[in-house]
Each structure stands twice: as structure tokens, then as C-alpha cells.
N, C-alpha and C positions, 0 to 999 in steps of 0.2 A: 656731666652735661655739656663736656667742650666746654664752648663758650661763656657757662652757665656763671661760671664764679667770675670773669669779671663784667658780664652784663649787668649784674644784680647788687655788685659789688657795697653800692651806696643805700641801699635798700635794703642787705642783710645789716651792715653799721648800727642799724637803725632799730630794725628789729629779729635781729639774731637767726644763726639757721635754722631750729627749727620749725620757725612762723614761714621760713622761704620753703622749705617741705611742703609744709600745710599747702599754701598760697600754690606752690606749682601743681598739687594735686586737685585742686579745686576746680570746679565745670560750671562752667556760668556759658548760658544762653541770650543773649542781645537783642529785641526785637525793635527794628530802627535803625537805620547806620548815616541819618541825615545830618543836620545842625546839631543836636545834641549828643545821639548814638554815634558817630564815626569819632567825638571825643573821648566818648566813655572807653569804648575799645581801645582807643591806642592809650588810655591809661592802665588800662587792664593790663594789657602786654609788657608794659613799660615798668610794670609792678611785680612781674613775672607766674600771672597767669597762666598753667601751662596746658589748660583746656576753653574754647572758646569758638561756640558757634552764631553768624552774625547770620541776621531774617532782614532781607529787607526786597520787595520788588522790582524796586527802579531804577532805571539808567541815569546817570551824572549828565544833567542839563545846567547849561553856560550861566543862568542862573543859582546853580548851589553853587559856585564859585566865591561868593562874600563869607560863607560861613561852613560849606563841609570839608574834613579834613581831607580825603581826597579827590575835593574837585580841584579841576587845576584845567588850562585850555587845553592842555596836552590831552585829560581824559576824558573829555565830552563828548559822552554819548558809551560810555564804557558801564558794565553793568555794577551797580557802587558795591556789592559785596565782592564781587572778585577784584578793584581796584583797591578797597580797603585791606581786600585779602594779602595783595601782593603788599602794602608796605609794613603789615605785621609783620610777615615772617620775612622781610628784612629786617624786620627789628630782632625780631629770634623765632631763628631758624629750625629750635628748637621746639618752638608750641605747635601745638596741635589745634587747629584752626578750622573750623567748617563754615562756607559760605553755603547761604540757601539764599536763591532768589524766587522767592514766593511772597504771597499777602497770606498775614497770619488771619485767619476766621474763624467763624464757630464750625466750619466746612473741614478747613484744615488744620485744625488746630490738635485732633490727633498724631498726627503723621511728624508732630517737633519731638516728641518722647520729655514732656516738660519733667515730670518725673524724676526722671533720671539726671536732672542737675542740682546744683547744691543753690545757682543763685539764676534767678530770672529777673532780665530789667527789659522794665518796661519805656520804649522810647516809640513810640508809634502817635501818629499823628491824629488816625482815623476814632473818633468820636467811638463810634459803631464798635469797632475790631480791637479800641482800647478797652472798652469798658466787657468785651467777650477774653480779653486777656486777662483781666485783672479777677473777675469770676472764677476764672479754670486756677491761672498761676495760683490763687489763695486756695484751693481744693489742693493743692500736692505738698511734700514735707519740705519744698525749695521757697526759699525766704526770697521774696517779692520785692522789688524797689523800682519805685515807675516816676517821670518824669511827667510834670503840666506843665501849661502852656509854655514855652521859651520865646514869642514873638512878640514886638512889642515892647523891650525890654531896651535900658539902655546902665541902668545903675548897677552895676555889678554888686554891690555895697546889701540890695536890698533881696539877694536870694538867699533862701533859707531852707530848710529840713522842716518837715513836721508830718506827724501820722496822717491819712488819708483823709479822715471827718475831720481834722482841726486845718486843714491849709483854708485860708483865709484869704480873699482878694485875688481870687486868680478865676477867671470866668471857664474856662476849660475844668476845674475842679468841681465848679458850682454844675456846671453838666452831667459830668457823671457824677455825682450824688444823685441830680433827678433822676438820673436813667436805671442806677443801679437798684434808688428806691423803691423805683415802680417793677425793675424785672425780678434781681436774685443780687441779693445783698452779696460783698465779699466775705468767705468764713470767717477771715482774721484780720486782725490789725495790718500796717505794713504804711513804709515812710515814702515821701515824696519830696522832690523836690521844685520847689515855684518860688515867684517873687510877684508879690502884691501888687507891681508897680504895670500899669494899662497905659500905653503910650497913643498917641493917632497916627494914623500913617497920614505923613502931608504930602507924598508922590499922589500925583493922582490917578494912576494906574494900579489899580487892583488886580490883576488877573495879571497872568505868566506871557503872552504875547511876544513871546518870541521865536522864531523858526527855529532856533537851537534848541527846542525844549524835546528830549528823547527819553520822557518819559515811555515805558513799556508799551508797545499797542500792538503788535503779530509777529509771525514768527519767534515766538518765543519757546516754543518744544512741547508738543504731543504732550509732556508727563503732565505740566501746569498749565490746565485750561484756565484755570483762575488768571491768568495773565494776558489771555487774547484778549484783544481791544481794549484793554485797558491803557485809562492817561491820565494820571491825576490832575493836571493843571488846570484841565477844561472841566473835570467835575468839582473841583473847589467854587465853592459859591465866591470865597473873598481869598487873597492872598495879603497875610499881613509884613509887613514890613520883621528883616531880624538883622541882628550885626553878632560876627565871631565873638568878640570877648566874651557876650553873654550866653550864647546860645552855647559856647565848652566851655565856662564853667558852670552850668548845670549838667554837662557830659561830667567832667572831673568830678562833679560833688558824689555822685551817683556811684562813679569806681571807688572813690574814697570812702563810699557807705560799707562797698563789700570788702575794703582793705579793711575797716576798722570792725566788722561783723566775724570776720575770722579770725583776727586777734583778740577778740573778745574771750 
């Protein structure tokens, strides 16, 4: 693998080469590369991951700069999976890495081949298009691990794991329960990660109000209609308040689910 033995160096120590086999053969799909998703990935990577494809729509606006892993001034306005893309495989140059910049739907949600991975993590934001993920991903033989709310949040102390119908105190949880109730239950069990803790936002600015915001809206390419005119900032009723620490270590917990799932 070149590189391969001392990238992984402290990581095989740990848990011997055949788990580092396992771990590089593994295909995990990522849908999200924001506050929590662009954590999860570069833990995956860093874990040595050797298949890994990242879903996400939007462009890196001056605002994800507090909390996504590649926002930075340098790439605002840059599409987040191919800016996420490039500092993977700086990390290693060796994984195999697919950026899609699309919105997962009930629309498109053929066209990912969920199937065909061993792990899908769920990092999306969208009520609607989460609760159409977590449907389909429990219909396939790939073990599910999906992320609630990370906003809001300031105790890092108070985030936890626990199966989907048991997370407790997270208002993003309590939603889709209702919604999954009333449409098409998930087939199977599968863990989450949240944290009980509901903060208030005391800016008094809710909404994104920035001219730097490049979220996706035209020209975006013939193939993804789903992407003209599209902006999420302006279609968010409220914008909550999030800070780094907590929002990657809900990304970290989530890689640390599929590192401990394969050692299993």
C-alpha cells in the first residue's frame, strides 16, 4: 500500500493487521459533509477506510467556518464534497473516495447503490430526506448509524449512543418518530447519536443573512436538476445556533461506531 504501513502505524498497534485488512476493505457511504459529516469522514480516513463515498449538496458558505472541517476563508463558496475530497486523499492517497454533490430523496435515492455498502451514515439535516434515508438504508443488508440534532449543544460530557426509539430529549428524534409513525416504520433497529441537552440561541439573528452564503442555486449541471435553485438558508424556517467541539464529536462518535461494528 506504499504509504500504507506507516499511516496506519498506531492504529494497527492497536488493533493488529488483520482488523487493518478488514477496515481497508470496507465501503461506507456518508450522507452530510457539514458540522457533523465532514467529522465523521476525516475519522474514517484517518482510521484507514479504504472505500468512501461523501453526498452532500452545498457549497461552503462563510458561515460553516465555526464548525465544518473544510470550511476555512480560503474555500468559500467551494462545493463541500470536493473540498472535503481534496483533504482526504491528502491524508491517503491511497483511498478510494467518491464525492457526489446531490440531495439525497425519495427521487434520488436509487441512483446512491445503498446496497452495495457495508456502512451508511446518516448525517443530513433535512427532516423530510432524513427520515426517507433511514426507511430505505434499514431495507438493505448495510448497518445504518444516523446522527440527531447537533445544534444547540454546548456540553460535550452529555452526548451519548443509543438505539433509535430509545434516544431521549432530542426534539429532531421526537420528529421523526412522529413521521416515521404515521408513514413506514424503519425494518430494523440501528443506533444514534444525540445529546439531551436543548440550549437557546441568545444572537438574535436566526436566519443566515449573509451575502457570503453560496449555498447551491444554478448552474449547477444538466445531470442534477434537483440542484437548480436551490438555497437552503432561505428555506430554513430558523437557524440554530452550533460550536466545533460538539458538533465533531458527534462526527467522531458515529466513525467510532463503524470502527467498533467491524471489530466486532
Amino acid at each position: 500500500m506504499g504509504l500504507g504501513k506507516g499511516l496506519f502505524q498506531r492504529t494497527e498497534l492497536l488493533l493488529g493487521d488483520e482488523w487493518m485488512k478488514r477496515i481497508a476493505a470496507t465501503r461506507v457511504i456518508l450522507f452530510g459533509v457539514g458540522g457533523v459529516g465532514s467529522w465523521c469522514a476525516e475519522s474514517l480516513i484517518r482510521s484507514g477506510i479504504g472505500y468512501l463515498t461523501i453526498v452532500d449538496s452545498d457549497r461552503i458558505c462563510v458561515t460553516n467556518i465555526n464548525r465544518q472541517l473544510m470550511a476555512t476563508t480560503q474555500t468559500v463558496g467551494q462545493v463541500k464534497v470536493e473540498a472535503l475530497k481534496k483533504r482526504l486523499i491528502e491524508i491517503n492517497p491511497q483511498a478510494e473516495i467518491h464525492a457526489i454533490q446531490m440531495i439525497y430523496s425519495k427521487e434520488t435515492s436509487e441512483s446512491f447503490g445503498l446496497e452495495k455498502h457495508d456502512y451508511i451514515i446518516d448525517a443530513i439535516d433535512s427532516l423530510e430526506n432524513k427520515a426517507e434515508l433511514i426507511r430505505t438504508a434499514t431495507r438493505t443488508p448495510a448497518v445504518l448509524f444516523s446522527s440527531m440534532g447537533a445544534a444547540l449543544k454546548m456540553d460535550a460530557s452529555k452526548i451519548q449512543v443509543a438505539e433509535f426509539w430509545q434516544v431521549k430529549g432530542c426534539p429532531l428524534g421526537a420528529a421523526l418518530r412522529r413521521k416515521l409513525k404515521k408513514t413506514e416504520c424503519p425494518a430494523k433497529k440501528f443506533l444514534c447519536v444525540y445529546s439531551p441537552e436543548v440550549l437557546e440561541n441568545k444572537g438574535g439573528q436566526t436566519s443566515c443573512g449573509t451575502p457570503q452564503c453560496f449555498c447551491p442555486k444554478a448552474n449547477t449541471g444538466p445531470g442534477n436538476p434537483e440542484l437548480l435553485n436551490h438555497e437552503w438558508c432561505s428555506m430554513k424556517a430558523r437557524i440554530n445556533g452550533t460550536m466545533a467541539h460538539t458538533t465533531a464529536i458527534f462526527g467522531f462518535t458515529l466513525a467510532g461506531l463503524v470502527m467498533q461494528d467491524i471489530c466486532r
